[in-house]
C-alpha positions in Angstrom: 0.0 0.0 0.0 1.1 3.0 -0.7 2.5 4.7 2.5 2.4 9.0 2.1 4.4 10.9 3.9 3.0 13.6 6.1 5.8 15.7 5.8 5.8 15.8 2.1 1.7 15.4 1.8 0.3 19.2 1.2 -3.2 17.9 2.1 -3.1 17.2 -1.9 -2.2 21.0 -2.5 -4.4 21.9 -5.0 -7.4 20.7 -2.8 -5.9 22.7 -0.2 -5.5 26.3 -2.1 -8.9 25.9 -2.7 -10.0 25.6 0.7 -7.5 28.2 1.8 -9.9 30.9 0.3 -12.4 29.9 2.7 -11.2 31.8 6.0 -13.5 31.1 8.8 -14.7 34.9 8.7 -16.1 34.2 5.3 -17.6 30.6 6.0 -18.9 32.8 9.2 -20.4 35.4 6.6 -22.2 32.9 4.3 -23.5 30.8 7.3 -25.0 34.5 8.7 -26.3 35.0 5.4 -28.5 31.8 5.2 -30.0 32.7 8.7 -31.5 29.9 11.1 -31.9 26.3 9.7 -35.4 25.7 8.4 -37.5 23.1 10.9 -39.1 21.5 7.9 -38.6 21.1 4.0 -41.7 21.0 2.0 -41.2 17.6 1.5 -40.5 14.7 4.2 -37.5 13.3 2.6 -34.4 13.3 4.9 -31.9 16.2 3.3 -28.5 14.5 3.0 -24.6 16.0 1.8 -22.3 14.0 0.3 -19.1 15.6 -0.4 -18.5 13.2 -3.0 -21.4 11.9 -5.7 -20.3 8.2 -5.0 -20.8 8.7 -1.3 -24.2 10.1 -2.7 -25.0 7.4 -5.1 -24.7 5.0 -1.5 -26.9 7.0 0.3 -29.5 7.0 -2.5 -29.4 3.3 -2.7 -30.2 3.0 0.8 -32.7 5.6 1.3 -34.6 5.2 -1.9 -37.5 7.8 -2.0 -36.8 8.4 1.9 -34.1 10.8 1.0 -33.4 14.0 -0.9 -29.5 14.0 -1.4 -26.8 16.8 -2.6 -23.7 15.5 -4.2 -21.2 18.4 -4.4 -18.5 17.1 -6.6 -20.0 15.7 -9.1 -18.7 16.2 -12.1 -16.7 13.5 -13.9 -14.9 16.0 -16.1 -13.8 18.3 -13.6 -10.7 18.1 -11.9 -12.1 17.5 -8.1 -9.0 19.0 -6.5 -9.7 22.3 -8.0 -13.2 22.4 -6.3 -14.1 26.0 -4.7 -17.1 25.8 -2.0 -20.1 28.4 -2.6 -23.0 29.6 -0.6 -24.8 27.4 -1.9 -23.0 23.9 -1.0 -23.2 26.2 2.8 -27.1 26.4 2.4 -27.3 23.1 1.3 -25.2 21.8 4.6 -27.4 24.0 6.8 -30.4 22.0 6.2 -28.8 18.7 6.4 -29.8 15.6 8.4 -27.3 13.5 7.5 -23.5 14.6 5.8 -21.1 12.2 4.3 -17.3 13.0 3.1 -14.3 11.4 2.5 -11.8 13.0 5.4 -8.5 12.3 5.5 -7.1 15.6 3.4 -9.2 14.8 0.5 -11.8 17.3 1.6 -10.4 19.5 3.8 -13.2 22.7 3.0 -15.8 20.1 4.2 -14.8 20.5 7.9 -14.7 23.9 7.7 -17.9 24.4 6.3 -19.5 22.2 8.8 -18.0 24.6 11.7 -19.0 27.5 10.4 -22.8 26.3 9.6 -25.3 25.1 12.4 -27.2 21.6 12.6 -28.6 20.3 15.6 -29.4 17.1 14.1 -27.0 16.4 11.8 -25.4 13.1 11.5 -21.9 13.2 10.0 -20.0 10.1 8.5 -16.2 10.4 7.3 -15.3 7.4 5.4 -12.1 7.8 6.3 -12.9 7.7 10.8 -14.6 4.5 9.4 -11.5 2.6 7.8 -8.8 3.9 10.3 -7.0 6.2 7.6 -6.0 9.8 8.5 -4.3 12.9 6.9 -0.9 11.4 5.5 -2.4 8.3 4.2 -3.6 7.2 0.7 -7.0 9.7 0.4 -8.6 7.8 -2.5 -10.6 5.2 -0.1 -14.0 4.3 -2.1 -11.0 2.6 -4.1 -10.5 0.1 -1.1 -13.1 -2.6 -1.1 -13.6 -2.5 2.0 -14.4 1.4 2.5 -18.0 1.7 0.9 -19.8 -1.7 3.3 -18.4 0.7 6.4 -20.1 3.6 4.9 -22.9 2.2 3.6 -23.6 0.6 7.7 -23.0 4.0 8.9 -25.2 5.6 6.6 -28.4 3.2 6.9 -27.8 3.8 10.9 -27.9 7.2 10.7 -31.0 6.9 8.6 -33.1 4.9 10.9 -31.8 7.2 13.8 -33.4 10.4 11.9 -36.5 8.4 10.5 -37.2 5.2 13.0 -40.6 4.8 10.9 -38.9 3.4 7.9 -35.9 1.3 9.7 -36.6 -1.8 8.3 -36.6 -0.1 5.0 -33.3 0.9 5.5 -32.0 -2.4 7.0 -33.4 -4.4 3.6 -32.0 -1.4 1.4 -28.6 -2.3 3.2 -28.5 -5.8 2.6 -29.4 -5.6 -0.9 -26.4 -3.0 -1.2 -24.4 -5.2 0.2 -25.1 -8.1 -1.9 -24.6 -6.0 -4.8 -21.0 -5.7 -3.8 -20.1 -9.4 -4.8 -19.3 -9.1 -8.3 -16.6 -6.7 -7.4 -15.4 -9.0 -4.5 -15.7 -11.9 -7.1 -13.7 -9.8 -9.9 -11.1 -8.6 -7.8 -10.3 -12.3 -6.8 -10.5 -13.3 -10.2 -7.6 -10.6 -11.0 -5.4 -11.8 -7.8 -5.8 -15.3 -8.6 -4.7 -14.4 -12.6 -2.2 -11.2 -12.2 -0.7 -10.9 -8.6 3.0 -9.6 -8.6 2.0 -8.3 -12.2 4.0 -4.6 -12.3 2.0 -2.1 -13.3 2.4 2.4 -12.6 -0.1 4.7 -12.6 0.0 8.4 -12.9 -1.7 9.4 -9.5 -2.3 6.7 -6.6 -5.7 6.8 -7.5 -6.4 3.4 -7.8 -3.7 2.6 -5.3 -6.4 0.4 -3.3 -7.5 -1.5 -5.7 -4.2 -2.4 -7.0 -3.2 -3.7 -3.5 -6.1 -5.7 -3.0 -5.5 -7.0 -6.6 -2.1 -7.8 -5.3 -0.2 -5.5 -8.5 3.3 -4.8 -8.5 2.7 -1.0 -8.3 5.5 0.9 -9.6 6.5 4.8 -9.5 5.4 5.4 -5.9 7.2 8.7 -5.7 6.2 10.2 -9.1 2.5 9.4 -7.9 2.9 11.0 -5.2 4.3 14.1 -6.5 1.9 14.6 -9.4 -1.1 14.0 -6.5 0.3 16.8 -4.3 0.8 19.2 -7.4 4.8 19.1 -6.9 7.7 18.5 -8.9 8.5 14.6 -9.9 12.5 14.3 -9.4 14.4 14.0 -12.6 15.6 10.5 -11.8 11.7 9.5 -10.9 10.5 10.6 -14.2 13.8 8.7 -15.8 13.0 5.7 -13.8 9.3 5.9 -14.9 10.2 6.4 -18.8 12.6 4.0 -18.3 9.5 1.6 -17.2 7.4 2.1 -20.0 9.9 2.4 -22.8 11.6 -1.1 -21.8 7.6 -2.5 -21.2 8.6 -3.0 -17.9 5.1 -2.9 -16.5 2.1 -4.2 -18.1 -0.2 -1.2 -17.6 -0.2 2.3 -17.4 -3.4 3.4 -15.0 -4.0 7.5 -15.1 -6.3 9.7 -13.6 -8.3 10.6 -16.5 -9.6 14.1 -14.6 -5.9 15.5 -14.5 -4.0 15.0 -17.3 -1.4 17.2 -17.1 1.4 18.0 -19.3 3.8 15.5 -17.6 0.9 12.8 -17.5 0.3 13.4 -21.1 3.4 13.3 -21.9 3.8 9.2 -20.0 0.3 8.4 -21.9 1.7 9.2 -25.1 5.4 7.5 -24.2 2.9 4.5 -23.6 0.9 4.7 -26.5 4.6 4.4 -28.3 6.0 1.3 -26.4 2.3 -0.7 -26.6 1.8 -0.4 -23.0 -2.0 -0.7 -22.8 -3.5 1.7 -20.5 -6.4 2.5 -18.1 -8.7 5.9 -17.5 -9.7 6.0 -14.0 -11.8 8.7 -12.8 -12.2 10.4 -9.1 -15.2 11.2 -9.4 -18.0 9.0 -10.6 -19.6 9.4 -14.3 -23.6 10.2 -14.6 -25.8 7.0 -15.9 -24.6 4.5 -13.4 -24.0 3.6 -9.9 -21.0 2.9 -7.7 -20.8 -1.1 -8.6 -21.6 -0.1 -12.3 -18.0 2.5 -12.3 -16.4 -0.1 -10.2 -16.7 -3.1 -12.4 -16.1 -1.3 -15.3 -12.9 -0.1 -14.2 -11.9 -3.7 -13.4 -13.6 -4.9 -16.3 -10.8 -2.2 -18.6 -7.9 -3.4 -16.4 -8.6 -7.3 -16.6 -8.9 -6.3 -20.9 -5.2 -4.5 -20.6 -3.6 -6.8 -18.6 -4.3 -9.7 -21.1 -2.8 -8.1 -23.8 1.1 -8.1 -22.3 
């Protein structure tokens, strides 16, 4: 797994300049703005933030028609660590029964929103307190199979805790979700069992998770880390990493397909030149299908490049 240092970790920079704009006297100023939380919406659906849409799309799966939910990054061709938060992802927190983010520096504007708007009887889930990561470790954790059954538990408890009536509801809604999860399980095996050791790089530790628990050879640990935290990749990590796919020394290329830089264009194209078969991966999760949907299909584009080394 990869293993990030905290001293060289800038709480993934760009992320981080974003949420340095947001001083606590302006969060203070949009939460002033927006007034007292509302007792009641219109509706009786539960009012739920996700930071992330595939925190969202779990939260939808469980509460079904029970809950009305806000997904604020959610664009899959948007580069998530350039996010800005408005007053309107404050208004939408205000109201909020339940909130769900990722933690662990992936978020860090999330926190500070939450202190400077009021809930009394808001539930908040970090994926991150969940699966024992912190600030300094890997951020990208709905990559790790076992992230989204912790989150999804939280989330269907903190559901029947705002709405008791329709517990049971929740509790099915769960154990569907859960069995829904299998084919991923079942794929991932079938990649271990097929391609463990297998060296493979990446662009980004994006998919770092889901490399370990495939059992990959993951190569170029330092240039990842870099081009995550928006710094400068050493010249003898980018030698080392040309080096790699020039002499076909890994069997895939994976790259964040939502920050393709110059240097990570330049790898993809190096790639493209040496046949190394490569992989889009995404951040954030594309409209028109849910979490297992992205998931498999992901896995389903690996399994297809790994076959043709």
């Amino acid at each position: 797994m990869l293993a990030i240092s905290g001293a060289k970790l800038r709480t993934r920079s760009r992320l981080a300049q974003a949420a340095a704009t947001l001083t606590f006297t302006t969060l203070a100023a949009i939460a002033g703005l927006l007034g007292p939380a509302r007792a009641a919406q219109a509706d009786t659906a539960i009012p739920v933030v996700a930071a992330e849409n595939f925190y969202g799309d779990v939260v939808k799966q469980i509460g079904g028609a029970n809950v009305s939910v806000t997904s604020i990054l959610s664009n899959p061709d948007q580069d998530p660590h350039l996010f800005e938060a408005s007053p309107k992802t404050a208004r939408a927190l205000q109201h909020a029964r339940v909130v769900v983010y990722n933690g662990a520096d992936y978020d860090p504007w999330m926190s500070k929103l939450l202190g400077a708007t009021q809930g009394g009887q808001r539930a908040t889930i970090v994926a991150a307190d969940l699966v024992g990561k912190k600030a300094g470790d890997n951020p990208h954790l709905w990559y790790d199979p076992q992230t989204m059954p912790a989150v999804a538990r939280a989330v269907s408890a903190a559901l029947g805790a705002a709405d008791p009536a329709h517990k049971s509801v929740y509790d099915a809604n769960l154990a569907t979700f859960l069995g829904s999860l299998k084919p991923i399980d079942a794929k991932v095996a079938a990649l271990r069992a097929q391609y463990k050791g297998v060296p493979v790089t990446a662009t980004e530790p994006v998919f770092g998770y889901m490399s370990d628990a495939i059992g990959l050879d993951m190569r170029n640990l330092r240039f990842q880390l870099a081009a995550m935290n928006d710094t400068e990749a050493s010249a003898s990590d980018i030698a080392a990493f040309e080096r790699d796919l020039r002499e076909r020394r890994v069997h895939v290329l994976i790259y964040n397909s939502q920050a393709t830089e110059a240097l990570t264009r330049r790898m993809l194209g190096l790639a493209q030149q040496s046949k190394v078969p490569t992989v889009s991966v995404t951040e954030t999760q594309p409209a028109g299908v849910n979490f297992q949907q992205w998931m498999l299909t992901q896995l389903d584009a690996l399994g297809k490049a790994l076959a043709q080394h």
